[in-house]
N, C-alpha and C positions, 0 to 999 in steps of 0.2 A: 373342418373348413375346406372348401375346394375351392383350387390354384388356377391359374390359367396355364396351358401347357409350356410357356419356357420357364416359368419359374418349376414348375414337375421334373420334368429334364435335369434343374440343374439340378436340383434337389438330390433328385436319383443318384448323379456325379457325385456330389460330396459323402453319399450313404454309403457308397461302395467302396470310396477312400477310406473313411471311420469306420468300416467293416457293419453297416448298425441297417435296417430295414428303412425306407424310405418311407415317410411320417403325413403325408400329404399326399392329395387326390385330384385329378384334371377334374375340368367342368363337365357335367356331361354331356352341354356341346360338343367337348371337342372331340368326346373319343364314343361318343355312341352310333352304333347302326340300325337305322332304321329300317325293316322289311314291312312296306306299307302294301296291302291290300284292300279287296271289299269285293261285298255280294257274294258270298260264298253258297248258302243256302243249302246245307248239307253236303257238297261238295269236299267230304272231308281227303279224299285220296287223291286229287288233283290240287289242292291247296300244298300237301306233306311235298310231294313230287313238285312243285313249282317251289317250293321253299329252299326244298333240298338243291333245285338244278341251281338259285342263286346262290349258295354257298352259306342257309343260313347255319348255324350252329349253335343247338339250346344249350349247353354247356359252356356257350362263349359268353361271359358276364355283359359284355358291351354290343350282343344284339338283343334287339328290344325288336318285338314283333307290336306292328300296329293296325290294327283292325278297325274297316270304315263302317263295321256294320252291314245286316242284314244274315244271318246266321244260319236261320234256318227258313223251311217254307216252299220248298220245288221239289218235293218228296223225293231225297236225295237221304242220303245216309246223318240224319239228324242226329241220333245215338251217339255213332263218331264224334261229331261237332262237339255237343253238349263237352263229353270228355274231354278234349283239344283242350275247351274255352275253361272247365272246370281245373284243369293241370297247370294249367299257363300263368291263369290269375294265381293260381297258391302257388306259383314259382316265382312270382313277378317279371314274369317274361312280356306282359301281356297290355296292351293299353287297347280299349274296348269302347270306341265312341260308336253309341246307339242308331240304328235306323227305323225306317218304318216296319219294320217286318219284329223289330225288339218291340217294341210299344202295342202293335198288334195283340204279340203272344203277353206281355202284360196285362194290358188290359181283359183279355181275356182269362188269367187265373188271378184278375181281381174282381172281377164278376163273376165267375167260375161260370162261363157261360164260353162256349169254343165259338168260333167264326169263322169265314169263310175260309179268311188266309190260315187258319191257325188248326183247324182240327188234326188235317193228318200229323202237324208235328206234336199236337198233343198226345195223340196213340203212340207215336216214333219216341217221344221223351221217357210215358210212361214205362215202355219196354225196357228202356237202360234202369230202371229205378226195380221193375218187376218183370222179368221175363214171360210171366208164364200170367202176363193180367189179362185177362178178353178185353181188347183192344176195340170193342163194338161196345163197350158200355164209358160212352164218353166221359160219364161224370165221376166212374172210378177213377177213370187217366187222371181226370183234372186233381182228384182230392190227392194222387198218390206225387204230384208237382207241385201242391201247396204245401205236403207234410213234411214236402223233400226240401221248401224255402228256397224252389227255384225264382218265385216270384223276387227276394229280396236279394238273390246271387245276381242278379240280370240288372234287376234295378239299383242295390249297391255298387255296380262294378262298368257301368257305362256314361261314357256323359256327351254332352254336345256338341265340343270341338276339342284339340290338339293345339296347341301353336307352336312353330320353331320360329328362327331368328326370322328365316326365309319365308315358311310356306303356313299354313292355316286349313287343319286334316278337318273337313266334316264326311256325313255320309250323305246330302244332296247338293246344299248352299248356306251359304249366311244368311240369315237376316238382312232382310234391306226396305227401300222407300215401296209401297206396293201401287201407291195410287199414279206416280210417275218413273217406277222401276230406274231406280237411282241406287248410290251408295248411301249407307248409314254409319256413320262411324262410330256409332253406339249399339254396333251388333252384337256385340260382348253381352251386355246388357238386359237383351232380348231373348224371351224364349224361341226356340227352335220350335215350337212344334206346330206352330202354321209353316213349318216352310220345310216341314221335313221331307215332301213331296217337290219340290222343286227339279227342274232340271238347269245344274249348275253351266253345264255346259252353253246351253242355250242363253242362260244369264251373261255369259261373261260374252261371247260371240256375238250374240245380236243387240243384246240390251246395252251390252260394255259398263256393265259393273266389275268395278278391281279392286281390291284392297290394296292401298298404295302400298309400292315398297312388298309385297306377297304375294306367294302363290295358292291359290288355293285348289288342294287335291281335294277328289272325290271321286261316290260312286255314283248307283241307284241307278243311272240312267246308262244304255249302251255306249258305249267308247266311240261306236260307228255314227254317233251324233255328231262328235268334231268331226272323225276320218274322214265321214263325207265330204264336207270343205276341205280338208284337206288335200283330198286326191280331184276334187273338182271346185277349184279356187274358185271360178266364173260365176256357178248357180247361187243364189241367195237362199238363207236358212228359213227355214220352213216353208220355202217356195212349191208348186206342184210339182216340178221336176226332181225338191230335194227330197221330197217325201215320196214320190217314185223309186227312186235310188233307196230310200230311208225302207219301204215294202221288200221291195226285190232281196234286201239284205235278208231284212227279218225270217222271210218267208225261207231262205236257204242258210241260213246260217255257218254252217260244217262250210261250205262252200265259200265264202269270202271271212275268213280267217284274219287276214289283212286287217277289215273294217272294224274288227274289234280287238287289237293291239294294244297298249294303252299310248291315249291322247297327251298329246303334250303341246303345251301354247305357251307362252308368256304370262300369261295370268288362271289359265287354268289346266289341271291336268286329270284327265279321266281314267279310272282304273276300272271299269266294270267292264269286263269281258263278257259275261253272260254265262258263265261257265257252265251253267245246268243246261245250255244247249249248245256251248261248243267244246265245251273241255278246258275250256282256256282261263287259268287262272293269274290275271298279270301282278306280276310285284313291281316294285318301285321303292329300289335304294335310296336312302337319303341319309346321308353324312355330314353335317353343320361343323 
């Protein structure tokens, strides 16, 4: 049974009087830490190095790493990844909500046909599984990632949102009205996967969908989507001037650093730094 944390407290006081171990557990509101990320996309040595600089600690029972999705796919060290994500889930370190880039490489080892976004990490997968496969015969890769039940690790072990008291984790946007870009309060409800492509940000800023009372984190789209308003109140979103600003970033990335920080608003918070072209891999504590 779990307590709320002053009944834990006292608990603990009376256990150490009677000399006896204390019998009872906090909620895991109140004592979990949350190390939120997303977009990682093989970026496995700049995820460790950004995890570590926030102080996370896999040995600490009460941090819980949360992952917005997108894993692999910018031919980045896939191999790594796959391990992380394979260690985590059998440690239960690990909460794994899906992105377009997970559904991608599904779909493609349930058709056992690769694609555009998906071959090179099927060569890069089959390596960790065979080192020594010829990586140029596509349909060995695919057979030697279905016999491995990567398809069922991926698909058992991701799903479509997160909720805390406060905030509501996907990897683009909720669900919502599409014909007059509204709220739905039966997003729950609703499949994700018309809207896994979404840019949240753009939702919450120009359209003004909120989840009353939450916040909702995400990835998938650059960070320098809000920053831009940010650092230039004045211009309007998606105006010619803010997609001017929006190229200039693009085009130099390493160079404005700044623009893809992570986002933070009142109703929405962006975590996607782009890290397969700047390095930057942002976390976001969250403690309820």
């Amino acid at each position: 049974m779990l307590y709320t944390k002053e009944k834990v407290v006292a608990e603990k006081v009376m256990a150490k009087k009677a000399n006896l171990k204390p019998s009872i557990k906090y909620l895991e509101s109140d004592e979990m830490k949350y190390f939120v990320f997303s977009d990682i996309h093989g970026c496995i040595n700049e995820l460790n190095e950004a995890l570590n600089n926030n102080g996370y600690n896999p040995k600490d029972d009460n941090h819980k790493l949360l992952f917005l999705g997108d894993a692999f796919d910018k031919n980045k060290n896939d191999s790594g990844m796959l391990s992380f994500l394979l260690e985590n889930i059998k440690n239960n370190k690990l909460i794994w909500v899906r992105g377009n880039h997970e559904i991608y490489l599904l779909n493609s080892l349930k058709n056992k046909k690769a694609g555009k976004f998906t071959i090179n990490t099927i060569k890069h997968l089959a390596k960790y599984y065979n080192k020594d496969i010829d990586d140029n015969n596509i349909d060995e890769c695919l057979n030697i990632l279905i016999n491995n039940n990567l398809y069922d690790f991926i698909n058992n072990n991701t799903i479509d949102y997160y909720e805390l008291n406060k905030y509501v984790f996907v990897h683009s946007f909720i669900p919502f009205n599409k014909k007059d870009n509204t709220y739905n309060p039966n997003w729950r409800d609703i499949s994700f996967g018309a809207f896994i492509h979404e840019n949240g940000i753009k939702r919450v800023l120009k359209d003004g969908i909120k989840i009353p009372n939450k916040t909702v984190v995400s990835g998938h789209v650059g960070c320098h989507y809000g920053n831009i308003m940010k650092y230039n109140p004045n211009i309007i979103f998606g105006s010619k001037e803010f997609n001017k600003i929006k190229y200039n970033i693009e085009k130099c990335p390493k160079n404005n650093l700044n623009y893809f920080q992570t986002f933070i608003s009142n109703n929405i918070i962006g975590l996607d730094g782009r890290c397969y072209e700047t390095g930057k891999v942002n976390i976001l504590i969250v403690e309820e």
